[in-house]
C-alpha positions as CSV (number, residue, x, y, z in Angstrom):
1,X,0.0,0.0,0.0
2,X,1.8,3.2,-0.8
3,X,1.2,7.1,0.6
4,X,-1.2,8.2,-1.6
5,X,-3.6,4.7,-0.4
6,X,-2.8,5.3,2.9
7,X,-3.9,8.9,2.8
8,X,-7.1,8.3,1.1
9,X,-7.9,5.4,3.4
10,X,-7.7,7.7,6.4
11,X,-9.2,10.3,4.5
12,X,-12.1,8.0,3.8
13,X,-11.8,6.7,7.8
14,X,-11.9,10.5,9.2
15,X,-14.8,11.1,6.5
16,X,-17.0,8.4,7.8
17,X,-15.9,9.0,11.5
18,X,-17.3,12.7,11.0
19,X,-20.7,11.7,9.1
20,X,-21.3,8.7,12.1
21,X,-21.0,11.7,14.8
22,X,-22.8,14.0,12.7
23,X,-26.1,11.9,12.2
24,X,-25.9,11.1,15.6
25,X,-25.9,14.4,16.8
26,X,-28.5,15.2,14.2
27,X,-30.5,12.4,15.5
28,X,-30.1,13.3,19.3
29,X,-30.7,17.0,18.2
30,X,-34.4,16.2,16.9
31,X,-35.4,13.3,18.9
32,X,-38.3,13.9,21.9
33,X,-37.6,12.6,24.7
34,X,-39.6,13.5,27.9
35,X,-38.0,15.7,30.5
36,X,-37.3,13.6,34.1
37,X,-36.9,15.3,37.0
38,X,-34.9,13.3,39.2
39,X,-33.1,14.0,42.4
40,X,-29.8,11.9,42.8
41,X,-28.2,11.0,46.2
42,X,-24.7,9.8,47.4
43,X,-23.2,9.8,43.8
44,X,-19.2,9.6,45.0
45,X,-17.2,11.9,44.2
46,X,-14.7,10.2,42.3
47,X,-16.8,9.7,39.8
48,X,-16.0,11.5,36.4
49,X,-19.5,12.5,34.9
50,X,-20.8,14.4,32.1
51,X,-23.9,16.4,33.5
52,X,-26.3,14.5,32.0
53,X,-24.6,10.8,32.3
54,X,-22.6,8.9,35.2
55,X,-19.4,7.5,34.0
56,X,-18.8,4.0,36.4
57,X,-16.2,3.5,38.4
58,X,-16.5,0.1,38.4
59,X,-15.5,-1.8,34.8
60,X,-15.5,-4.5,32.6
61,X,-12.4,-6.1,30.7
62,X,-12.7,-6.6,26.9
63,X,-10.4,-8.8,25.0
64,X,-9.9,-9.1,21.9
65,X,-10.5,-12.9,19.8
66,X,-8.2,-12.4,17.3
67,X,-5.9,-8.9,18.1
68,X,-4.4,-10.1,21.0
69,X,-5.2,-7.1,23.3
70,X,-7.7,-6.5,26.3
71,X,-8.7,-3.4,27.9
72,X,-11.1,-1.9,31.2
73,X,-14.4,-0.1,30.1
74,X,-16.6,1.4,32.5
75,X,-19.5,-1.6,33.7
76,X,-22.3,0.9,32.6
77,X,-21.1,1.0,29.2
78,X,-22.2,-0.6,26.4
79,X,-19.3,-2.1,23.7
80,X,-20.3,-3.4,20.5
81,X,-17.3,-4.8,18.3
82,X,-18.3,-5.1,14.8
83,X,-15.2,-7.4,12.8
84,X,-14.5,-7.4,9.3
85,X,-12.4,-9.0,6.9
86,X,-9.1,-8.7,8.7
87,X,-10.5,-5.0,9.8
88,X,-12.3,-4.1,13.4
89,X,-14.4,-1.8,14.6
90,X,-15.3,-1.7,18.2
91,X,-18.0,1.4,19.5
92,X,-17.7,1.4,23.8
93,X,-20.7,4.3,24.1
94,X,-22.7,5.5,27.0
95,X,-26.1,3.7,27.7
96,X,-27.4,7.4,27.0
97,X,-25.0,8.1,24.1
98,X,-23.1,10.7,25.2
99,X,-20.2,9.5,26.2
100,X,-17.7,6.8,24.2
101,X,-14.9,6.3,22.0
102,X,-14.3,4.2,18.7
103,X,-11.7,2.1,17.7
104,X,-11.0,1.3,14.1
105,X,-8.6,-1.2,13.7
106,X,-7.1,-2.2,9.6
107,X,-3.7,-3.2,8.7
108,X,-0.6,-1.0,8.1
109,X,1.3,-2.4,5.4
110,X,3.4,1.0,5.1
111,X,7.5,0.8,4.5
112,X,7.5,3.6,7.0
113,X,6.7,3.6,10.7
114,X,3.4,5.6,11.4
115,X,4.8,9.3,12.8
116,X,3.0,12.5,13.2
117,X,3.8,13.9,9.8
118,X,2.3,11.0,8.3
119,X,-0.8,11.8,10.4
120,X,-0.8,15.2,9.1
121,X,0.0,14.3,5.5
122,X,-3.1,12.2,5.2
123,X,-5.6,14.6,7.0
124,X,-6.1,16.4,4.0
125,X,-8.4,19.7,5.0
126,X,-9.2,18.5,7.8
127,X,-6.9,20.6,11.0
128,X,-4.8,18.7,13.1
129,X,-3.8,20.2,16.7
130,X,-2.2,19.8,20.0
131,X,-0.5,17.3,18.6
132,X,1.8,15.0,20.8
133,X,3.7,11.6,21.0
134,X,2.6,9.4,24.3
135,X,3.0,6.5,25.6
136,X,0.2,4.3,26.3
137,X,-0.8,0.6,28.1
138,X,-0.8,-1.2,31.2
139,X,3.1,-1.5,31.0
140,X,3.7,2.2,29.3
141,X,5.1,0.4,26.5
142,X,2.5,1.4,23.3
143,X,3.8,4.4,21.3
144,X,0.9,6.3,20.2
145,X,0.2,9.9,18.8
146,X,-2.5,12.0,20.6
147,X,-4.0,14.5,18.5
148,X,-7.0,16.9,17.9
149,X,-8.8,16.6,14.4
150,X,-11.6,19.2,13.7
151,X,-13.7,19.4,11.0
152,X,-13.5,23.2,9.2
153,X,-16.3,22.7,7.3
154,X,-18.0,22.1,10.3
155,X,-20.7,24.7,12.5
156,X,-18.8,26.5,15.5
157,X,-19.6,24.6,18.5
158,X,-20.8,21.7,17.2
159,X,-18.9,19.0,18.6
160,X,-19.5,16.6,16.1
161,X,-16.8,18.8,14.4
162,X,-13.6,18.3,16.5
163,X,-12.7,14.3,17.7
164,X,-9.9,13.6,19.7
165,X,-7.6,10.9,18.7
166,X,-4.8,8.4,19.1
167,X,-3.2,6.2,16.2
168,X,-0.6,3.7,17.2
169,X,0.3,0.5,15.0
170,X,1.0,-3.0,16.2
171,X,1.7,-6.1,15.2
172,X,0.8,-4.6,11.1
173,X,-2.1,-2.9,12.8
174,X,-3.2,0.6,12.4
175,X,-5.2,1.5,15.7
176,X,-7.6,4.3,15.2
177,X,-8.8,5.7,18.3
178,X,-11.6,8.5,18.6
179,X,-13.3,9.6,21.2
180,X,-16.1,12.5,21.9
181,X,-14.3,15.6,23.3
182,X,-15.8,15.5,26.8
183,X,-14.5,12.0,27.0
184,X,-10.9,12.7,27.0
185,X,-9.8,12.5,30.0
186,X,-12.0,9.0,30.7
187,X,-10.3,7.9,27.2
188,X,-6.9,7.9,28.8
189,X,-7.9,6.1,31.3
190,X,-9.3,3.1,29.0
191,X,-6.2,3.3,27.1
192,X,-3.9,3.2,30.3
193,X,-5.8,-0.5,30.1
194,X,-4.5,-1.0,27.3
195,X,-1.8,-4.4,27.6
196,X,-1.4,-7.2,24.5
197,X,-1.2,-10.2,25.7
């Protein structure tokens, strides 16, 4: 697979990343609901929450069949893994949708190892920012690139137009991570998890 593939692949990733955010956000935006007045009691504190949804403290360990890798999610999340042909997609989300990340997994078959200006070359019109190499995993051992990727097309404040994101490759994997902008901080976290086995 040369550049010019690889750039149009995450092109066509980041493209289908922001649509799947957008309709959601669309969908949220125009579905009723009924407002529920509810008064809530002994919540601890060390619980990281959005207003409007309780992020566990408590979680469940996924692993992965055929990757090799596990990681904690928060118990009152819901993860839906949906495999393809030598490609993953797994979607940890919120009961109430408005927390979550996703994790697009697709092989990396480039001569060159995966580095920011590769990240930057491929983003096309979309902006990059606060850009950053990290370190990720159980055992601090996962290179991965932390980034901001906003949409300029998109409507000021909408935050189906900025994602945040960390790409690392293993094993001839290309790991795609995305993750709502309030849930960056909780992201970390999940990817702290983060240990192949």
């Amino acid at each position: 697979m040369n550049n010019k593939q690889t750039r149009k692949m995450i092109g066509m990733f980041l493209l289908c990343v922001i649509i799947a955010a957008s309709a959601f956000f669309v969908y949220r935006k125009f579905k009723k609901t009924p407002v529920v007045s509810q008064k809530v009691e002994n919540v601890p504190a060390a619980q990281e929450q959005n207003p409007e949804e309780i992020i566990s403290d408590t979680t469940k360990t996924f692993t992965h069949p055929d990757f090799g890798f596990s990681f904690a999610y928060p118990d009152n999340f819901v993860l839906k893994r949906f495999p393809g042909d030598g490609e993953d997609s797994i979607v940890v989300q919120g009961k109430d949708g408005k927390n979550g990340l996703q994790m697009m997994i697709s092989a990396y078959e480039e001569k060159n190892d995966l580095s920011l200006a590769s990240v930057k070359n491929a983003a096309g019109n979309l902006v990059i920012g606060d850009e950053k190499e990290i370190t990720i995993g159980a055992k601090n051992d996962i290179k991965a690139f932390s980034f901001t990727l906003a949409n300029p097309d998109a409507d000021p404040g909408d935050v189906s137009g900025t994602l945040n994101e960390i790409w690392f490759t293993r094993g001839g994997k290309l790991y795609q991570i995305s993750s709502y902008p309030n849930f960056a901080g909780y992201m970390e976290k999940i990817l702290q998890s983060f240990r192949f086995n």
